[in-house]
C-alpha positions as YAML, in Angstrom:
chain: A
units: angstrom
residues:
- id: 1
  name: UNK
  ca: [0.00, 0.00, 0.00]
- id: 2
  name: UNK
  ca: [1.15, 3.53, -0.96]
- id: 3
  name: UNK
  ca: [1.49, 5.90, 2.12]
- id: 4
  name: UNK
  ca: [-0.51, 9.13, 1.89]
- id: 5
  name: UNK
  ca: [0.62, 12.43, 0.75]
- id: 6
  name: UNK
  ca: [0.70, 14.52, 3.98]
- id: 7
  name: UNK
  ca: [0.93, 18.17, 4.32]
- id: 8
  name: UNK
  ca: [2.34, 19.16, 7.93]
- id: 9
  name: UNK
  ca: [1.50, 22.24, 9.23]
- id: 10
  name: UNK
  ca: [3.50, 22.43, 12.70]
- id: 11
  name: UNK
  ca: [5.45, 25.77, 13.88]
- id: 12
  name: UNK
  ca: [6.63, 23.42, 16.74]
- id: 13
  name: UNK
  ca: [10.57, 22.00, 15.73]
- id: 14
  name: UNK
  ca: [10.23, 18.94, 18.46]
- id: 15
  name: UNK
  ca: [6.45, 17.94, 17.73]
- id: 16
  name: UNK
  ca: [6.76, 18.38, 13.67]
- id: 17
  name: UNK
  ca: [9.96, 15.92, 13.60]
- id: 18
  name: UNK
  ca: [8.35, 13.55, 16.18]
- id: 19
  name: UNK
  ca: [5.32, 13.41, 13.67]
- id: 20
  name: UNK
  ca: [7.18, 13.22, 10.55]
- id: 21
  name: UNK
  ca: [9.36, 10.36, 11.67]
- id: 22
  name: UNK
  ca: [6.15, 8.50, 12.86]
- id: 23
  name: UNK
  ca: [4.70, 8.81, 9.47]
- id: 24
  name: UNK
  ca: [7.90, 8.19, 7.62]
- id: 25
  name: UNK
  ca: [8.40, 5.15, 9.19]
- id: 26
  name: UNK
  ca: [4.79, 4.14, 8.31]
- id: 27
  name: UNK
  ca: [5.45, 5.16, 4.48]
- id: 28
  name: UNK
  ca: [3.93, 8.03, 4.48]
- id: 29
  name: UNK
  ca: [5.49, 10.89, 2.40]
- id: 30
  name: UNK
  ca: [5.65, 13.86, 4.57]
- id: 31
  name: UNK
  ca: [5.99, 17.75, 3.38]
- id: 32
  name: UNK
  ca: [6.62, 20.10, 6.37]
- id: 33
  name: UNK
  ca: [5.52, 23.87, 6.64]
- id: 34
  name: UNK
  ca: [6.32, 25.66, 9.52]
- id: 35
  name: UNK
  ca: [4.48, 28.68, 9.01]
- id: 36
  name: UNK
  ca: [1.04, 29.60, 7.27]
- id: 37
  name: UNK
  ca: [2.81, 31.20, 4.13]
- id: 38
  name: UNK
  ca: [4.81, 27.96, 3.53]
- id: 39
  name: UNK
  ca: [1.83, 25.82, 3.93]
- id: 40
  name: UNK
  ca: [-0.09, 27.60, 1.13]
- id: 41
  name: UNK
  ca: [2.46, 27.82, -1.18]
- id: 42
  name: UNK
  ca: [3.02, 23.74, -0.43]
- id: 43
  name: UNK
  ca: [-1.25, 23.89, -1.28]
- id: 44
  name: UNK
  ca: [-0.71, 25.92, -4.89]
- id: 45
  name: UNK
  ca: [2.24, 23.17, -5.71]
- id: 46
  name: UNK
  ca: [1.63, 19.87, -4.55]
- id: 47
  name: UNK
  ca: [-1.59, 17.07, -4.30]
- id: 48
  name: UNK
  ca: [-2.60, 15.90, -0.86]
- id: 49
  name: UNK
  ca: [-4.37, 13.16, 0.46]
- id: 50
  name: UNK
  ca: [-4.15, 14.96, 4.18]
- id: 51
  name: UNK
  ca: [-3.52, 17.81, 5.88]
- id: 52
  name: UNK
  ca: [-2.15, 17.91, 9.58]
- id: 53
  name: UNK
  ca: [-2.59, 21.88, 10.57]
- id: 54
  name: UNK
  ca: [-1.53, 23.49, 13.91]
- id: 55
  name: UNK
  ca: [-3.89, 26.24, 14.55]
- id: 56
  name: UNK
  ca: [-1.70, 28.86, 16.39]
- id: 57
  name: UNK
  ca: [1.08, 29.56, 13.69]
- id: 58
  name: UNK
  ca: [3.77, 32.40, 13.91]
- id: 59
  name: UNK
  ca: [2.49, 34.25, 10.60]
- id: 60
  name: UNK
  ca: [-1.33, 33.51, 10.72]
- id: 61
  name: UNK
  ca: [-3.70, 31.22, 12.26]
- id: 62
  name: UNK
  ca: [-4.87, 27.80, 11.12]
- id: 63
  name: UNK
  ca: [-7.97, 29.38, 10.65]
- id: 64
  name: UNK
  ca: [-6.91, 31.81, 8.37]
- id: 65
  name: UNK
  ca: [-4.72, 29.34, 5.77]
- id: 66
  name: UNK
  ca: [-8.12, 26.74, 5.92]
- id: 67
  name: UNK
  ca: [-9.61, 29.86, 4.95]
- id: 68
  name: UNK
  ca: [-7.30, 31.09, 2.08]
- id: 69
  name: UNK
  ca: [-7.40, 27.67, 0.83]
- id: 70
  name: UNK
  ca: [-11.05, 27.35, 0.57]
- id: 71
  name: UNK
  ca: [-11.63, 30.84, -1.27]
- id: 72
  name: UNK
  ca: [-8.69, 29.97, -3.35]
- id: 73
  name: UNK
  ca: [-9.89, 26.16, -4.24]
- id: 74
  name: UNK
  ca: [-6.63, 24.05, -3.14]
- id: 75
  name: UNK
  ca: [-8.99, 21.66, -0.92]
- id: 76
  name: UNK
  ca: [-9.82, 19.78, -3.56]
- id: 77
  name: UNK
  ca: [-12.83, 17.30, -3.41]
- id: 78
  name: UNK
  ca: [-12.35, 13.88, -2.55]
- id: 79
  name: UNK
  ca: [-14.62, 10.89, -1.90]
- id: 80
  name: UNK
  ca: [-15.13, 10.36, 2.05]
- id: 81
  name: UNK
  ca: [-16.88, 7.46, 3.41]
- id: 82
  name: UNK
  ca: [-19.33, 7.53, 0.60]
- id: 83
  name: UNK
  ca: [-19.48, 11.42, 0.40]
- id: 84
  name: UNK
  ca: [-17.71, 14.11, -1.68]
- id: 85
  name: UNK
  ca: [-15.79, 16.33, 0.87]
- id: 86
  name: UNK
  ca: [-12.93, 18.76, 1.10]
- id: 87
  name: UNK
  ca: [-9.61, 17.85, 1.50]
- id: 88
  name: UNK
  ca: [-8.93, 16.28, 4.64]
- id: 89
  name: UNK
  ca: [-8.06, 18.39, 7.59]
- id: 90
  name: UNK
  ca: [-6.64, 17.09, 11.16]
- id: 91
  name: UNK
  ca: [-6.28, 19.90, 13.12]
- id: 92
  name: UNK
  ca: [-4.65, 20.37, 16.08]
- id: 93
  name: UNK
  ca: [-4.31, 22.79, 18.44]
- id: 94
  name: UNK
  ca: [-2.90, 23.77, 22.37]
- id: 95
  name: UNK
  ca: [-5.88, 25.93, 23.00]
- id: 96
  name: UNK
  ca: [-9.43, 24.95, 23.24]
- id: 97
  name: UNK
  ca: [-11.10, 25.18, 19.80]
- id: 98
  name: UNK
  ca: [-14.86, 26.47, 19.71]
- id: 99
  name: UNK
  ca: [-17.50, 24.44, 17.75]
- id: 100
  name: UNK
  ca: [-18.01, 27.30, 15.98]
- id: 101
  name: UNK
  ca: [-15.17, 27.14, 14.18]
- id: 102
  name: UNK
  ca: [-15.23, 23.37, 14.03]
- id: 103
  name: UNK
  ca: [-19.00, 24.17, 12.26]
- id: 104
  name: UNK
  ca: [-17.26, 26.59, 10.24]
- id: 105
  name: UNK
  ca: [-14.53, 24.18, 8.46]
- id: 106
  name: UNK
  ca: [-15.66, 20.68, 9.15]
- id: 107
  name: UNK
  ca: [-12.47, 19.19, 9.45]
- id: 108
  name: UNK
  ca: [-11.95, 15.41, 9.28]
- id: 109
  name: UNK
  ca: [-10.59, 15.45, 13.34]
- id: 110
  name: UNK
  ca: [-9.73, 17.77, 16.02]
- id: 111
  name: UNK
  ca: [-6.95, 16.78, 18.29]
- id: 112
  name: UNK
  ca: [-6.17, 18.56, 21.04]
- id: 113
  name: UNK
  ca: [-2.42, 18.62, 22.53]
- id: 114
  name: UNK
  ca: [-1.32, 16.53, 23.52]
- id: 115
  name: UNK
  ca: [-2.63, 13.96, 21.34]
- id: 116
  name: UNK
  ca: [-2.28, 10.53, 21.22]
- id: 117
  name: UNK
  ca: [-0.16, 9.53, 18.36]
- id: 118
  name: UNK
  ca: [-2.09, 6.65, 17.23]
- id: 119
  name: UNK
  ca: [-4.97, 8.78, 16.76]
- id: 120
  name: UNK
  ca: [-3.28, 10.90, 14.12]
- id: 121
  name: UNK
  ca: [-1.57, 7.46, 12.27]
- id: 122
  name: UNK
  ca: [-4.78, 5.98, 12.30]
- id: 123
  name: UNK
  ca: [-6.34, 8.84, 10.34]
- id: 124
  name: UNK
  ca: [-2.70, 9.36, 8.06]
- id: 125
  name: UNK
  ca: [-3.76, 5.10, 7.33]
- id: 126
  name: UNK
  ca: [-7.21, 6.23, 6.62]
- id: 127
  name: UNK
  ca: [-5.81, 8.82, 4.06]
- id: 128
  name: UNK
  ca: [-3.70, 6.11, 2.75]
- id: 129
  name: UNK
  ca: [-6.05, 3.69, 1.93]
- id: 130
  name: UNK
  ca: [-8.48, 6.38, 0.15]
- id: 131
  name: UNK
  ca: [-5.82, 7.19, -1.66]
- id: 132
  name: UNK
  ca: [-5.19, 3.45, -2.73]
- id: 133
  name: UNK
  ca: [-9.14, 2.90, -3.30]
- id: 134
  name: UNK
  ca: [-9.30, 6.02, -5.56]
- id: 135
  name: UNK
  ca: [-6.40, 4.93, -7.67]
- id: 136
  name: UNK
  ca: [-7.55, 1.27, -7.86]
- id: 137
  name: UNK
  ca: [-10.77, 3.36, -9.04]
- id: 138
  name: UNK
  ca: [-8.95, 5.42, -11.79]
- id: 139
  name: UNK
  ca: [-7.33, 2.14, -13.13]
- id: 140
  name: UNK
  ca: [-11.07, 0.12, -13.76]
- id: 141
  name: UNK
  ca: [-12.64, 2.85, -15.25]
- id: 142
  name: UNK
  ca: [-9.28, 3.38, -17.42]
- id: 143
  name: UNK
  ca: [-9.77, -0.55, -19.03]
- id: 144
  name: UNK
  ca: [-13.40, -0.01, -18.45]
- id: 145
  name: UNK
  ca: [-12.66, 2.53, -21.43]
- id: 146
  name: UNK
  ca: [-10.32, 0.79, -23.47]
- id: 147
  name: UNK
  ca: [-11.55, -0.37, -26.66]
- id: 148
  name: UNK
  ca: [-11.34, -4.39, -26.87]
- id: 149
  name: UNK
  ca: [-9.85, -6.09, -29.78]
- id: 150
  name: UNK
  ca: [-12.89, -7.89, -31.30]
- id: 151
  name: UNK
  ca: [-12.80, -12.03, -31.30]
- id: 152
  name: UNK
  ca: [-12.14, -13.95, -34.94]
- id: 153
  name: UNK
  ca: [-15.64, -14.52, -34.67]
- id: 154
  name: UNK
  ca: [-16.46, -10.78, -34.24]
- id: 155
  name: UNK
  ca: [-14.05, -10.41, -37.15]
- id: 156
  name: UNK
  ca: [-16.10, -12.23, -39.69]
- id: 157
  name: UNK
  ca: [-19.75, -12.36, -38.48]
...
């Protein structure tokens, strides 16, 4: 199975390497951002299955790059236990988050630190394995397409 592509959003030195070598390890391929600037340019550039976001960043909040990202269209749709959603969205933050702005951007989790570590692997697994689905997808309807070289019977009938 193909790891996910996962954007990590983390101002945080320690916690964004102890994440990215926990999702290494698990074949995951792991672009960092450190501040809010980074993280959209990494958005405009590069296809991701998941996106880990710290809310409190040095340049702007969370908040604000979910929000640039939406107006902008970089959360592309994907398919989501049956539905079409936005680009997945863990977020996590040290400070309590309100449910309004959980209403506001529906993001796939909320983890607050600390988290437990399984929690977010399970969830970079998840993104994995829609990933893998949408691909194995891509590649039926692909020969679905394909025109098929008639039989000999076909041939002369």
């Amino acid at each position: 199975m193909l790891g996910a592509r996962i954007l990590l959003v983390e101002d945080d030195a320690v916690l964004s390497d102890l994440v990215e070598r926990n999702l290494q390890v698990r074949q995951h391929d792991v672009h960092i951002a450190a501040q809010a600037e980074s993280a959209l340019y990494a958005l405009r550039t590069t296809p991701f299955d998941l996106i880990i976001l710290d809310i409190n960043l040095p340049d702007q909040t969370g908040w604000e790059v979910l929000r640039t990202a939406q107006r902008e269209g970089w959360l592309h749709p994907q398919q989501i236990d049956g539905d079409t959603k936005a680009l997945p969205v863990v977020v996590l933050s040290a400070v309590r988050v309100s449910p309004h702005r959980l209403a506001e951007f529906h993001p796939l989790a909320y983890l607050p630190k600390p988290f437990p570590m399984e929690a977010l692997l399970r969830l970079a697994t998840e993104a994995a394995q829609r990933r893998n689905a949408d691909s194995q997808y891509s590649k039926q309807d692909a020969v679905g397409f394909e025109n098929p070289r008639p039989n000999e019977e076909e041939l002369h009938a």
